[in-house]
N, C-alpha and C positions, 0 to 999 in steps of 0.2 A: 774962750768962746762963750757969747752971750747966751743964757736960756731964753727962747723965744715969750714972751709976754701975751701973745696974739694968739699961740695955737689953740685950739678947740679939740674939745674929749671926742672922740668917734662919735658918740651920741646924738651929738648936737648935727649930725651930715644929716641927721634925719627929723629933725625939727624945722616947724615954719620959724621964720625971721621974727616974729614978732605977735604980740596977739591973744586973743582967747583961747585961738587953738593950740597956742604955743603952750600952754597954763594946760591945758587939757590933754594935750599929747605929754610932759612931764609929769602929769598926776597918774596919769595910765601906766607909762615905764614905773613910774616907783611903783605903783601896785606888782605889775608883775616882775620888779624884782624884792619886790617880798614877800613873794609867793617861789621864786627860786631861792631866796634864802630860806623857807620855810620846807622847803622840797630836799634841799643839802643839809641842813640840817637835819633831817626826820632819813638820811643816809647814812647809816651806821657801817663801820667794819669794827670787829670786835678784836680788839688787839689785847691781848692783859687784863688787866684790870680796868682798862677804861675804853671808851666808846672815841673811834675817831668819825669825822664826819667830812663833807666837801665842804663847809659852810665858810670857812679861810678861805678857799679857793675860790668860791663864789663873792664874796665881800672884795677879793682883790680885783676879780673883773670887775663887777659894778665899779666897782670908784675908778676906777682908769678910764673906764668904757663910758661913762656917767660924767667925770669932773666930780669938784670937789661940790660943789652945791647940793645938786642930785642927787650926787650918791650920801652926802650926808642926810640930807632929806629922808633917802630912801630907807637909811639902818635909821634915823629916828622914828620911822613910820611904822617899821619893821616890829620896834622897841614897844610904840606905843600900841599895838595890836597885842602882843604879848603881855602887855604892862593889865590893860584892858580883859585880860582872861581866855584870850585865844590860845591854843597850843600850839605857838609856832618854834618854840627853843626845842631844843635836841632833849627827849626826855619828858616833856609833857606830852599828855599830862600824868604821867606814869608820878613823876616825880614832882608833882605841884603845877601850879599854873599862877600865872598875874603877878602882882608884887612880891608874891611872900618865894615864890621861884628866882626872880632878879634880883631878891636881894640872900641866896643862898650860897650855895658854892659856887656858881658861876656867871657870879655879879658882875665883878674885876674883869670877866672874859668879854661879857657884853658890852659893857662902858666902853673898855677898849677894841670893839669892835668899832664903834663909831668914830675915835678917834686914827685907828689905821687907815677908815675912808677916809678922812679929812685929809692925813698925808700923803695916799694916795692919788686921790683927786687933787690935790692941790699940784701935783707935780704932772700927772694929766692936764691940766688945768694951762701950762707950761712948755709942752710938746716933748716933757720927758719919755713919753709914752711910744716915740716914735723908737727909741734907742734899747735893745736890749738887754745892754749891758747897766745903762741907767736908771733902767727901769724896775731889776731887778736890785738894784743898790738902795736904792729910795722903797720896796716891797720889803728888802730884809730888814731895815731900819723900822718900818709901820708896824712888822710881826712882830719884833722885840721889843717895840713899843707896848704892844697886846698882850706877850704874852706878861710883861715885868706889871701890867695895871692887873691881869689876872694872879698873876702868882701874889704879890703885895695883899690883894683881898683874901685870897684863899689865906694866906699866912696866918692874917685875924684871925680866920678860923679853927684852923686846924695845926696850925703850927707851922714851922718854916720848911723843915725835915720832910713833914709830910707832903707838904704844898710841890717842892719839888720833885718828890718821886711822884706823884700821881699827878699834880697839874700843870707841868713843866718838861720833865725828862722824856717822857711817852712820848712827847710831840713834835720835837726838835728836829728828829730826821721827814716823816710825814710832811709835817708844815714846810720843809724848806724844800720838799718835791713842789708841794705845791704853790711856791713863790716864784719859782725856776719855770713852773708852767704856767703860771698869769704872764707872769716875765715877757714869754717866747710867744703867747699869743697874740695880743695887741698889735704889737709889732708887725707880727706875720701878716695880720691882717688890714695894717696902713700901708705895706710893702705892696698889696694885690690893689691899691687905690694912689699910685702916683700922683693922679691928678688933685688929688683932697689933701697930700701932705703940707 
């Protein structure tokens, strides 16, 4: 069975055709989804020794919800606000802020934040997004993507050993709850719009 080429991210059911307003309704969604990615992040559950967040979860809807464009758009804009000195990362500014934070222990996490939306959106992008099962296969492939860009940098740092006990094993069951629930949402919610599939 062919992947659709023509389908469109949910996103776009709510953009004009064409236009200034079009350019201006996309600049306003990216804003406010990174101010949701800034909102999941700064959402801590304290598990062990390290800090888990929604911001996975949030990243996976945007880019599904968004397309690949958009939502890459949006973690670059995300990036560039944080890059810029705002506290938008999980831990500023407690733990640094701007550059000298993105390029610390959770460099490798951020890069590959951006790269998860790309494969996300890109398969939104594609009408993967309609398919639970699909949708979830092309989610788990983007995580593992994220987390091998963040463990590989952490590794630089601190070693291989440690990199997977604290920036890798914590996360695995977490992260794939919240794969399982981008997954199951999307879907659900082009099942309530027949006429838009």
């Amino acid at each position: 069975m062919a992947i659709a080429t023509t389908a469109r991210p949910l996103v776009s059911l709510a953009l004009p055709e064409k236009g200034a307003a079009r350019f201006a309704m996309q600049f306003g969604i990216a804003l406010l989804g990174t101010l949701a990615l800034t909102l999941s992040a700064k959402t801590k559950v304290m598990l062990g020794p390290v800090d888990l967040s929604l911001q996975t979860l949030v990243i996976l809807l945007i880019a599904v919800s968004f397309g690949m464009r958009l939502g890459v758009a949006t973690l670059l804009l995300y990036m560039a606000e944080g890059a810029m000195g705002f506290p938008v990362f999980q831990s500023t500014p407690e733990k640094g802020i701007g550059i000298a934070y993105m390029l610390g222990s959770t460099g490798g996490y951020l890069a590959g934040f951006v790269v998860m939306a790309a494969i996300v959106g890109w398969a939104a992008d594609r009408g993967l997004d309609r398919n639970p099962f699909k949708l979830f296969g092309v989610m788990l492939v983007a995580e593992a993507v994220m987390m091998a860009m963040g463990f590989a940098w952490l590794a630089t740092l601190i070693g291989a050993d440690k990199a997977w006990q604290f920036g890798v094993a914590p996360f695995v069951v977490p992260d794939l709850i919240k794969v399982a629930l981008a997954a199951a949402i999307v879907p659900a919610v082009w099942s309530l719009l027949p006429g838009k599939r």
